[in-house]
NUTORPA-600086 format. One line per 5 residues: number of its first residue (from 1); their letters; for each residue x, y, z of C-alpha. Coordinates in Angstrom, 3 decimals, always signed. Layout:
! residues N
NUM) A) X:Y:Z | ...
//
This chain:
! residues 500
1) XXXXX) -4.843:-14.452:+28.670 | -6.109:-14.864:+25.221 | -6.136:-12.473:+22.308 | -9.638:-11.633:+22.563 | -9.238:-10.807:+25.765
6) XXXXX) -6.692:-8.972:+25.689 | -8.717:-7.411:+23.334 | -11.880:-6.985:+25.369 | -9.825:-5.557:+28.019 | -8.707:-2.168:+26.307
11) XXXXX) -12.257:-1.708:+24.133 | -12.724:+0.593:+27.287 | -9.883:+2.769:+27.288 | -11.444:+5.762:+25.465 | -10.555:+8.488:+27.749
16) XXXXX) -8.650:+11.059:+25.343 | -4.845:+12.008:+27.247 | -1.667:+12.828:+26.656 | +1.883:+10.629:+26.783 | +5.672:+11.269:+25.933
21) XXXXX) +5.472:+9.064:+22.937 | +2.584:+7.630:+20.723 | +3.350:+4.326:+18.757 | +0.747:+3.780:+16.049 | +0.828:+0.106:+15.239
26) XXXXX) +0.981:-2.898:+17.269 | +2.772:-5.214:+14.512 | +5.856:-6.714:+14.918 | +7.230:-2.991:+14.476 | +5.347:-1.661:+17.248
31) XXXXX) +5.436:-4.011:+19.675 | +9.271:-3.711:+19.062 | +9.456:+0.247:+19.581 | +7.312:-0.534:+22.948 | +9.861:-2.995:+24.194
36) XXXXX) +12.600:-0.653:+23.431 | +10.800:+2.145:+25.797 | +10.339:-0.226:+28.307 | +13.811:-1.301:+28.520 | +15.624:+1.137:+27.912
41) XXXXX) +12.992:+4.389:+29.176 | +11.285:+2.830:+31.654 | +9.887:+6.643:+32.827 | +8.375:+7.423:+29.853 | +4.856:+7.157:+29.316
46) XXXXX) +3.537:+5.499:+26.072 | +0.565:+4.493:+24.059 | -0.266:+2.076:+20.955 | -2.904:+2.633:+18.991 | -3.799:-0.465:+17.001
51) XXXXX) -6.641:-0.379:+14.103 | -7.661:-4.354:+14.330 | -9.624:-5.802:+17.108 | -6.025:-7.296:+18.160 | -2.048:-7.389:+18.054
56) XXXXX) -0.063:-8.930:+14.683 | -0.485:-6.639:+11.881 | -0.426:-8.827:+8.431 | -0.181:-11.544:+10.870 | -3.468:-10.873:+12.142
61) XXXXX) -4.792:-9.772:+8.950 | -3.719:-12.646:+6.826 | -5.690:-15.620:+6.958 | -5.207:-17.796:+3.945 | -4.907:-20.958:+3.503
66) XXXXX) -0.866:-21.461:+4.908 | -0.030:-17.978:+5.786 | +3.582:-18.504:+6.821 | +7.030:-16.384:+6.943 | +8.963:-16.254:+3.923
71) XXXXX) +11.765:-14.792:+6.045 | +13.575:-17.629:+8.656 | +12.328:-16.539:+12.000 | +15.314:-16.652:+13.496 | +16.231:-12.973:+11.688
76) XXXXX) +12.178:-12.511:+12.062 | +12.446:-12.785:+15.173 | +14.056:-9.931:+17.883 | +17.386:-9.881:+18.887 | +16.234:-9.881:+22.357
81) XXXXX) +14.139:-12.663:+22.326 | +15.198:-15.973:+20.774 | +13.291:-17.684:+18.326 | +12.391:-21.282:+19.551 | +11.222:-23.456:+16.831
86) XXXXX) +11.595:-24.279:+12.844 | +12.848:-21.555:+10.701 | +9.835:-21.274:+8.678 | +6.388:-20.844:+10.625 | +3.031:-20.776:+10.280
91) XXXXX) +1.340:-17.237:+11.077 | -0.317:-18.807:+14.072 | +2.784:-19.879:+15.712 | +4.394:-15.959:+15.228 | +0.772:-14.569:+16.894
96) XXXXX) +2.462:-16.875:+19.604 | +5.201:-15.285:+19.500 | +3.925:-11.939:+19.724 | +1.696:-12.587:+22.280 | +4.387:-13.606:+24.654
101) XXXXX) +6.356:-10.378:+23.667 | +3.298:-8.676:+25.270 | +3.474:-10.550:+28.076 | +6.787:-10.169:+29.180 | +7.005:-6.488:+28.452
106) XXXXX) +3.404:-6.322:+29.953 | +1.851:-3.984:+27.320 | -1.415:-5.385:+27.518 | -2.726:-2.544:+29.487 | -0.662:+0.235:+26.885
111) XXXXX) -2.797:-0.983:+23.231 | -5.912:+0.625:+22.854 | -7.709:-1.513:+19.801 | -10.151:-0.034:+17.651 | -8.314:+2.660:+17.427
116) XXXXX) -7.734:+3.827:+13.653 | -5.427:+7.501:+13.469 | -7.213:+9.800:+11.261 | -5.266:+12.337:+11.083 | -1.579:+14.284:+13.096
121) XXXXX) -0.523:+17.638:+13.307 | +2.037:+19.273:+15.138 | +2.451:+22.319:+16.972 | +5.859:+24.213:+16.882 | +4.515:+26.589:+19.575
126) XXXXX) +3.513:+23.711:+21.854 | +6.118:+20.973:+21.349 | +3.413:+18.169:+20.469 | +1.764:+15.965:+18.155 | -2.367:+16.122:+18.228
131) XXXXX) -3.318:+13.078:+16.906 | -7.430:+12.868:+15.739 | -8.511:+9.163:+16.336 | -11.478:+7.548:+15.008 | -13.075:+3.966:+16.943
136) XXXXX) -13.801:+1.739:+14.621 | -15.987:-0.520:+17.123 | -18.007:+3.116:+18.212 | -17.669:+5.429:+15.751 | -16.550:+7.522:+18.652
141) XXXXX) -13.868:+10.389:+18.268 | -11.047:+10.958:+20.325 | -7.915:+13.240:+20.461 | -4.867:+12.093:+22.040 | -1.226:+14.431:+22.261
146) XXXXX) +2.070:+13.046:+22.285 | +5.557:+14.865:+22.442 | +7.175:+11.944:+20.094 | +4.970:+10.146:+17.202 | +6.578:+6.449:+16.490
151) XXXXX) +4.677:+5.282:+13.040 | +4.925:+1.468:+13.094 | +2.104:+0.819:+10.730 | +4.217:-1.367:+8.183 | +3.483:-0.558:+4.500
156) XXXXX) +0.609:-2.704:+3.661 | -2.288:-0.502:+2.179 | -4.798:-3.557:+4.373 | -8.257:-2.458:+3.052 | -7.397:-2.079:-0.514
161) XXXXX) -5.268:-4.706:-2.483 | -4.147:-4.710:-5.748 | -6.240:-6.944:-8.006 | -5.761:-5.674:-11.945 | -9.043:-5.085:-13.855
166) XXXXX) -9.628:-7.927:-16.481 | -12.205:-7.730:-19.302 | -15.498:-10.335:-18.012 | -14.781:-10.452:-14.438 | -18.385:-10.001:-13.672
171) XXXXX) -19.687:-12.852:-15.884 | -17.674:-15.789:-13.794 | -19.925:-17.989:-12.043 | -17.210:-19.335:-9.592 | -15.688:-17.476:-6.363
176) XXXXX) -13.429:-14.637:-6.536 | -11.099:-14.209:-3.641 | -7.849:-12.019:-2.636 | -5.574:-13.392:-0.599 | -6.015:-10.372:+2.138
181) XXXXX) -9.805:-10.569:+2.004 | -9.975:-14.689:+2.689 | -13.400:-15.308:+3.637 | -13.763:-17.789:+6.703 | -16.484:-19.876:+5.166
186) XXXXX) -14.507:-20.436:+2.135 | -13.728:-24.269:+1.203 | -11.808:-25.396:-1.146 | -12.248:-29.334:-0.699 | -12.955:-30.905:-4.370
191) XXXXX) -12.706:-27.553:-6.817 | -10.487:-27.117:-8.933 | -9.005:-23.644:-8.425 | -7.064:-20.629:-10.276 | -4.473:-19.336:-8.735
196) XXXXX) -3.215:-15.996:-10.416 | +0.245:-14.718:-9.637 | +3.248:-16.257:-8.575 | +5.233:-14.274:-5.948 | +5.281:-15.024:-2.294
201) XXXXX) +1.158:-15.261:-1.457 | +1.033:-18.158:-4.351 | +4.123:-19.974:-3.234 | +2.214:-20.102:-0.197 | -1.273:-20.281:-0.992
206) XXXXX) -0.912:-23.179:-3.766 | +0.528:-26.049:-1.782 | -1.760:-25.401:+0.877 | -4.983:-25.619:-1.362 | -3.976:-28.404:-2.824
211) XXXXX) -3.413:-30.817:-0.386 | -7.481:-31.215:-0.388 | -8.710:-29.643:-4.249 | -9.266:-31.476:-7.045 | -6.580:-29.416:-8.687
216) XXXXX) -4.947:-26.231:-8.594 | -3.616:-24.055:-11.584 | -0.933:-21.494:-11.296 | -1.485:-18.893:-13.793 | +1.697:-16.354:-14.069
221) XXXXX) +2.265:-13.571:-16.295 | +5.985:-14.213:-15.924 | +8.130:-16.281:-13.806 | +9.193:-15.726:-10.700 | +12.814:-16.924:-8.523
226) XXXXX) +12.040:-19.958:-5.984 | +13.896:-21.313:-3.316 | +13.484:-24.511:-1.296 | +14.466:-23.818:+1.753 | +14.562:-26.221:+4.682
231) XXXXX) +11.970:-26.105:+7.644 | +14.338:-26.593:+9.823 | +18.448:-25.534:+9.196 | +20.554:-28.345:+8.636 | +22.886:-26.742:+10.889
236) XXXXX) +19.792:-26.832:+13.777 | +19.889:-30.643:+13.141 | +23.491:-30.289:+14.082 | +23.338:-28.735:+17.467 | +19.951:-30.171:+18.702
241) XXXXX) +22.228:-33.219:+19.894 | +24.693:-30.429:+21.970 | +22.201:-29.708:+24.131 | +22.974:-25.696:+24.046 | +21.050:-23.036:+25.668
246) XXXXX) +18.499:-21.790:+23.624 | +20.088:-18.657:+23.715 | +23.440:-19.897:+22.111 | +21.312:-22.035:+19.352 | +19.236:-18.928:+18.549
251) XXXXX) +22.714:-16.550:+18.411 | +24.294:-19.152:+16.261 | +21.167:-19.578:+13.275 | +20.638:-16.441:+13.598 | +24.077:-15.342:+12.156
256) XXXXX) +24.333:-18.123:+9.937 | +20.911:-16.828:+8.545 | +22.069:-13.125:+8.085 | +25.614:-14.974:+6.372 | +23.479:-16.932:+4.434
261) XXXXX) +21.680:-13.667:+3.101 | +24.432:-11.512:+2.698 | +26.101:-12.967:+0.865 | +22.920:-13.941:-1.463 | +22.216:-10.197:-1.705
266) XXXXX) +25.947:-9.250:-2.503 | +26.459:-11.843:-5.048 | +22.897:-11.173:-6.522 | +24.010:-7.650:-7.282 | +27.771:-8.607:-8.314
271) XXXXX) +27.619:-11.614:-10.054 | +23.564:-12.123:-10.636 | +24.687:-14.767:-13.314 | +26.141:-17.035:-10.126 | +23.114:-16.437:-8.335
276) XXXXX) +20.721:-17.121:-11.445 | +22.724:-20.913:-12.147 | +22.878:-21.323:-8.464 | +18.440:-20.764:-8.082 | +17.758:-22.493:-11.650
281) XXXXX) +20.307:-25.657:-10.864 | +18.695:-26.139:-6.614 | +15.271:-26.475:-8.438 | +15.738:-28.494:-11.456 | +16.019:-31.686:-9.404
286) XXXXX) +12.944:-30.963:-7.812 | +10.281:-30.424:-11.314 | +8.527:-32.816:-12.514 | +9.898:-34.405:-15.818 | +9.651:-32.480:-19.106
291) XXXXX) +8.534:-29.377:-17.283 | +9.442:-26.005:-19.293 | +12.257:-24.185:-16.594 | +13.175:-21.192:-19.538 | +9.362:-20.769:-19.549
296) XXXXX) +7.976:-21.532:-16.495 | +11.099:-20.891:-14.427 | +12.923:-18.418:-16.040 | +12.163:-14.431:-14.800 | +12.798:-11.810:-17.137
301) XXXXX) +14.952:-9.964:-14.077 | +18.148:-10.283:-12.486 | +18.105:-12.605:-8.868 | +16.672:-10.083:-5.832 | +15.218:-7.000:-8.086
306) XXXXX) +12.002:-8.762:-6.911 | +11.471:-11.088:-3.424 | +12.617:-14.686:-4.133 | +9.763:-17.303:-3.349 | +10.254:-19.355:-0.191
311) XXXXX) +9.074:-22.801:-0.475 | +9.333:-24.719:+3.043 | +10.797:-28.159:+2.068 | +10.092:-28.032:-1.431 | +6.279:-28.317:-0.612
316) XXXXX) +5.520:-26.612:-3.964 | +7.442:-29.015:-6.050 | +6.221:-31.717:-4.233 | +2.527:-30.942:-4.843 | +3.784:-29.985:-9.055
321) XXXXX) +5.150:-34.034:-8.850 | +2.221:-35.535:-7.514 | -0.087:-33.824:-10.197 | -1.961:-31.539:-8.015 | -0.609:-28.761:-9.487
326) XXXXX) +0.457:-27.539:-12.325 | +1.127:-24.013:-13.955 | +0.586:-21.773:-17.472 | +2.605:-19.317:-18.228 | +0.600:-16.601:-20.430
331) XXXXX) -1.669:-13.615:-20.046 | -5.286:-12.984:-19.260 | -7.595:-12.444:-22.211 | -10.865:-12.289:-20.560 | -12.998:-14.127:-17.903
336) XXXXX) -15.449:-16.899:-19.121 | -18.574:-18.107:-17.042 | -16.480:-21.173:-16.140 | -12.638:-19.621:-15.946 | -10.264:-17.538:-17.682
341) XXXXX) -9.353:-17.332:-21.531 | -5.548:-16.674:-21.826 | -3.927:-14.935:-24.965 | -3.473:-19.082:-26.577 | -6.877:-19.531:-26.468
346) XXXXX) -7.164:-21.659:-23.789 | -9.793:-21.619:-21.478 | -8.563:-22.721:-18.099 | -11.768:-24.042:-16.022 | -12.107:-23.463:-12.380
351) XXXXX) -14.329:-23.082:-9.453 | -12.837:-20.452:-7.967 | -9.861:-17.984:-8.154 | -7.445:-16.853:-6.139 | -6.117:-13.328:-7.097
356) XXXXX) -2.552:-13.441:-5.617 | -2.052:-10.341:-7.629 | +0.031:-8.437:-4.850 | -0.667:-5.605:-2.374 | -0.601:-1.594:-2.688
361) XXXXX) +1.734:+0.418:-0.196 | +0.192:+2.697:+1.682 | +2.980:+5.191:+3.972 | +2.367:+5.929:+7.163 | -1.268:+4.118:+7.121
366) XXXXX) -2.482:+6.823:+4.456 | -2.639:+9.179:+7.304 | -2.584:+12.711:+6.673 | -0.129:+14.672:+8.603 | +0.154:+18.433:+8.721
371) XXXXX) +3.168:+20.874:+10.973 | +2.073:+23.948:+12.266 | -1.103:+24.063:+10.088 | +0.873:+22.755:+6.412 | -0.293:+19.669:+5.103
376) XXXXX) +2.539:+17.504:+4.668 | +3.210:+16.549:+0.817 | +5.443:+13.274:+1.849 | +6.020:+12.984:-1.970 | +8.243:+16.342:-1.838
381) XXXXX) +9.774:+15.507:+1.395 | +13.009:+13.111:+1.867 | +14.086:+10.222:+4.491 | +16.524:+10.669:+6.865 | +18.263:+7.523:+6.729
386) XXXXX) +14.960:+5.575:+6.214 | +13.306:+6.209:+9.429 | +13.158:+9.969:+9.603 | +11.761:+12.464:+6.760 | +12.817:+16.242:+6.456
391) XXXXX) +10.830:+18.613:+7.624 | +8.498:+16.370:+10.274 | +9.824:+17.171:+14.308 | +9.719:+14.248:+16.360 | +8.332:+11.468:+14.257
396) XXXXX) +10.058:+8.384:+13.611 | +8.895:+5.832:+11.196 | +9.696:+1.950:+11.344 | +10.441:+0.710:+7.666 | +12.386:-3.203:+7.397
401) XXXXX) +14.216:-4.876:+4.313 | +13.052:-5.858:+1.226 | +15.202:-8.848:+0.963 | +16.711:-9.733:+4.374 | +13.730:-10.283:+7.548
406) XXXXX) +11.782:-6.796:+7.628 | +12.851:-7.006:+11.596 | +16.441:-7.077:+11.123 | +16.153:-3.715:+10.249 | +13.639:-2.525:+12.458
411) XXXXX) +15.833:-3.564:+15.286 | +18.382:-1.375:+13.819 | +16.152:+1.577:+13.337 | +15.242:+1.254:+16.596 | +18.596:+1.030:+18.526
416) XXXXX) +19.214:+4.783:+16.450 | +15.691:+6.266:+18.009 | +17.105:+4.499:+21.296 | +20.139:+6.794:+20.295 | +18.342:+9.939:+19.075
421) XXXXX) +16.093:+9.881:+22.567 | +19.055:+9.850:+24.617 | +20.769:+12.884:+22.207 | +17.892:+15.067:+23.166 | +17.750:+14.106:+26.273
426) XXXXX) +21.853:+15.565:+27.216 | +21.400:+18.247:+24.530 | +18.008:+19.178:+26.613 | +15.782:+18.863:+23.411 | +12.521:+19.091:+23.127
431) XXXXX) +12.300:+18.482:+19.310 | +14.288:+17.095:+16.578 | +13.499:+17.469:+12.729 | +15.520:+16.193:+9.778 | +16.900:+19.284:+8.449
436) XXXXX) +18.691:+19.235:+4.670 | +21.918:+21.163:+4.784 | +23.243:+23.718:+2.863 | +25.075:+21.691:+0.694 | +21.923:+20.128:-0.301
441) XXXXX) +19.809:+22.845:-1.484 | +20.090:+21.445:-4.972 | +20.193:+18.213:-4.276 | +17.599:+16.142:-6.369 | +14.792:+14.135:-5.042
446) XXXXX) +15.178:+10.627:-6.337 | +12.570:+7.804:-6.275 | +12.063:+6.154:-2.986 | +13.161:+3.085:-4.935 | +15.871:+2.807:-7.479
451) XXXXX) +14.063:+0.634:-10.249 | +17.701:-1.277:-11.071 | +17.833:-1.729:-7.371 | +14.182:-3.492:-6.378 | +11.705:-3.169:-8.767
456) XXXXX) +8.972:-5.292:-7.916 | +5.224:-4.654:-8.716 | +3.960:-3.379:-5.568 | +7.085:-0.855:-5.745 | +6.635:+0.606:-8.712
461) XXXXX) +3.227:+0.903:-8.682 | +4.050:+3.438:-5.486 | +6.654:+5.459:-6.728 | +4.384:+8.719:-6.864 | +2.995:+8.156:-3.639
466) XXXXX) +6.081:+7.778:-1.498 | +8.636:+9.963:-0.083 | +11.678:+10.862:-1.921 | +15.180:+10.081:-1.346 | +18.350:+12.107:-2.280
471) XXXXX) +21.741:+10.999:-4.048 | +23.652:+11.677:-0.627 | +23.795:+10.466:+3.258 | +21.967:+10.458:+5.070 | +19.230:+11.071:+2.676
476) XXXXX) +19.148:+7.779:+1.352 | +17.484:+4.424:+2.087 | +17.525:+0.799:+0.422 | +20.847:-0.354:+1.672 | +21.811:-3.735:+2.233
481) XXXXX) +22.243:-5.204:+6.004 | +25.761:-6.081:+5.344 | +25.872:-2.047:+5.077 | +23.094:-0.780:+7.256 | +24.319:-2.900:+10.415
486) XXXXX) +28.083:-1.107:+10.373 | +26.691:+2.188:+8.931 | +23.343:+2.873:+11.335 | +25.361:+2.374:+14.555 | +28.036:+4.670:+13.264
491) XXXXX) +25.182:+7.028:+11.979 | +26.079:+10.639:+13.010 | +23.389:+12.135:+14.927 | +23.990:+15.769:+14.247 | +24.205:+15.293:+10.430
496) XXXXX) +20.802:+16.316:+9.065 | +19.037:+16.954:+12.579 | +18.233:+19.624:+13.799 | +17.734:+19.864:+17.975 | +15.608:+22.371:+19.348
//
């Protein structure tokens, strides 16, 4: 069946109802929380209530020009289903993916699309989420009740990215276009175009452009860490002759990937020197001659405070040698009629520009939640372990790495619900609720992100919006997989719930 009609089929599940848990999201997180329920509680009854007009998330949502991983897939990728292809994919090839996820787990018939969550309040005195959902197909209102709500809605704000304001916008005659708002019609063939920004989106974004414009201009305020990784693993080379089961090849990339990281993240934060000589020396061979690396390649931050710029093969470089692209490293002045006048004076001309400015985080969709008639202030309220937050009974929240693949941890997260579910079940629960201690009555409430830890745009620019954290387990969050896959299995379920 294809997507759209997949889609078709649930426009016309309206009817309002109840079930034992609600997953909002049908991303790569939930479509991973349904599996779980299927596998491993088979007898309870679920829903997912998905926004878009079909299953992905950013994957759906994301449709410039190369939209690709900048994780491998391999740690992308479940643990319970094996990633068959090149580490680094296109966004059309993980929809694949996806799509046979539904299949197998047959959840076609459990996502209701259209369906955008406007607001969730629980009852104390009834056990139960009442969730207020708006159709965005209909305009039609519905109310739905869970006993469990499972937010899986990522942290991408998707209607409103961030795009700074810059003096003579309005006076360019060229196009205009964010990366999360690419228009269909749009075509590039023959312009020359401005690319602003230089994390992830433009790594992506510039080689793809420029395989058909005239030329394409990378203009960064500051430089950013790059990485040429390979397509495909040198060690998948290596067993493709072996003739494993796809099983064992998956098993065996998949840990050399989360070695590979590990020990990039540990280093980065123990010896970030090692790291920095190790990132400046892999791309040096790959420039074009006489290009500036302490200007153009030299960030003003330690390796991993910010995400490191995947480029598949090189393709970047590749495009930089050939003369297709090139980059200035400066800041915006204003916008001319024909481009944009940096702080040199230079005017660099183009047809159109790409604002790969970066995205705003938006928790829990920007939906606002209330328990037994309180509006929930998420800023005053802690995590429990980064999937839980005080004071909220029965709602789980599905939140993935920074700098490993975003489903490593979800997986993990998800194996603890798996965990919590079962807890309630023996203790004969109806409701858990992240409860802080005695001991931490004064404990203080910490940004959801330690700046020295990860401090890149998108996170700081959040940092009054978010939930807190606290200086103590398990009221903390933004640990490391090398920590997180010990520590989450181990994680004591009676230590900051509270059963009821």
């Amino acid at each position: 069946m294809t997507r759209a009609a997949t889609a078709e089929q649930d426009r016309s599940s309206t009817e309002d109802g109840h079930v034992d848990v609600l997953i909002v999201g049908a991303g790569v997180s939930g479509l991973g929380a349904a599996h779980r329920l299927r596998t491993q509680f088979p007898d309870r009854s679920f829903t997912i209530l998905e926004s878009q007009d079909a299953p992905g998330g950013t994957w759906w949502t994301h449709r410039f020009p190369g939209a690709r991983s900048d994780s491998d897939l391999f740690t992308y990728g479940y643990r319970h289903k094996p990633w068959r292809g090149p580490s680094i994919a296109a966004g059309s090839a993980i929809l694949e993916y996806l799509d046979e996820v539904i299949e197998e787990d047959d959840l076609a018939g459990r996502i209701r699309y259209h369906h955008k969550v406007a607001s969730a309040s629980w009852s104390s005195a009834e056990h139960r989420w009442t969730v207020e959902v708006t159709r965005t197909d209909t305009g039609e209102r519905l109310r739905l009740t869970a006993d469990f709500l499972w937010m899986c809605t990522g942290y991408y704000n998707h209607e409103a990215p961030y795009r700074p304001e810059w003096p003579g916008l309005d006076r360019f005659e060229g196009t205009v276009v964010h990366p999360q708002k690419w228009p269909a019609d749009l075509d590039t063939t023959g312009k020359r175009v401005l690319v602003i920004g230089s994390g992830s989106t433009a790594s992506t974004v510039v080689p793809a452009i420029a395989r058909t414009a005239a030329h394409v201009t990378m203009l960064q305020r500051s430089p950013s860490y790059w990485f040429p990784s390979p397509t495909v693993h040198e060690l998948a080379t290596t067993l493709e002759p072996l003739d494993l089961p796809a099983e064992w090849t998956h098993e065996i990339l998949r840990r050399q990937y989360i070695q590979q990281f590990d020990w990039l993240a540990t280093t980065s934060r123990e010896d970030p020197d090692q790291v920095h000589e190790y990132l400046m020396e892999t791309i040096r061979p790959l420039l074009p001659e006489g290009t500036d690396v302490e200007k153009h390649f030299t960030p003003r931050y330690r390796p991993w405070q910010q995400r490191i710029a995947i480029v598949p093969d090189g393709d970047f470089f590749e495009a930089m040698r050939e003369g297709k692209v090139s980059i200035a490293t400066d800041t915006i002045t204003e916008f001319t009629e024909k481009g944009v006048q940096v702080s040199s004076g230079e005017v660099i001309e183009a047809d159109v520009v790409v604002t790969a400015t970066g995205f705003n985080l938006l928790a829990f969709g920007g939906i606002p939640f209330a328990v037994d008639g309180e509006p929930v202030d998420f800023t005053k309220r802690v995590t429990w372990r980064g999937m839980m937050i005080s004071g909220v009974p029965n709602m789980a929240y599905a939140f993935g790495y920074f700098r490993h693949s975003w489903t490593l941890r979800v997986d993990l997260v998800n194996d603890v619900v798996d965990r919590i579910f079962a807890h309630m079940a023996e203790r004969g629960a109806r409701t858990v609720v992240p409860t802080l201690r005695p001991q931490d009555a004064d404990m203080p409430l910490l940004p959801w992100s330690d700046p020295e830890n990860f401090n890149a745009g998108y996170v700081m620019r959040s940092q009054d919006r978010m939930f807190r954290q606290g200086d103590r387990e398990p009221w903390t969050h933004m640990h490391e997989h090398d920590h997180e896959r010990a520590a989450l299995p181990e994680a004591d379920l009676d230590d900051g719930l509270q059963y009821r």
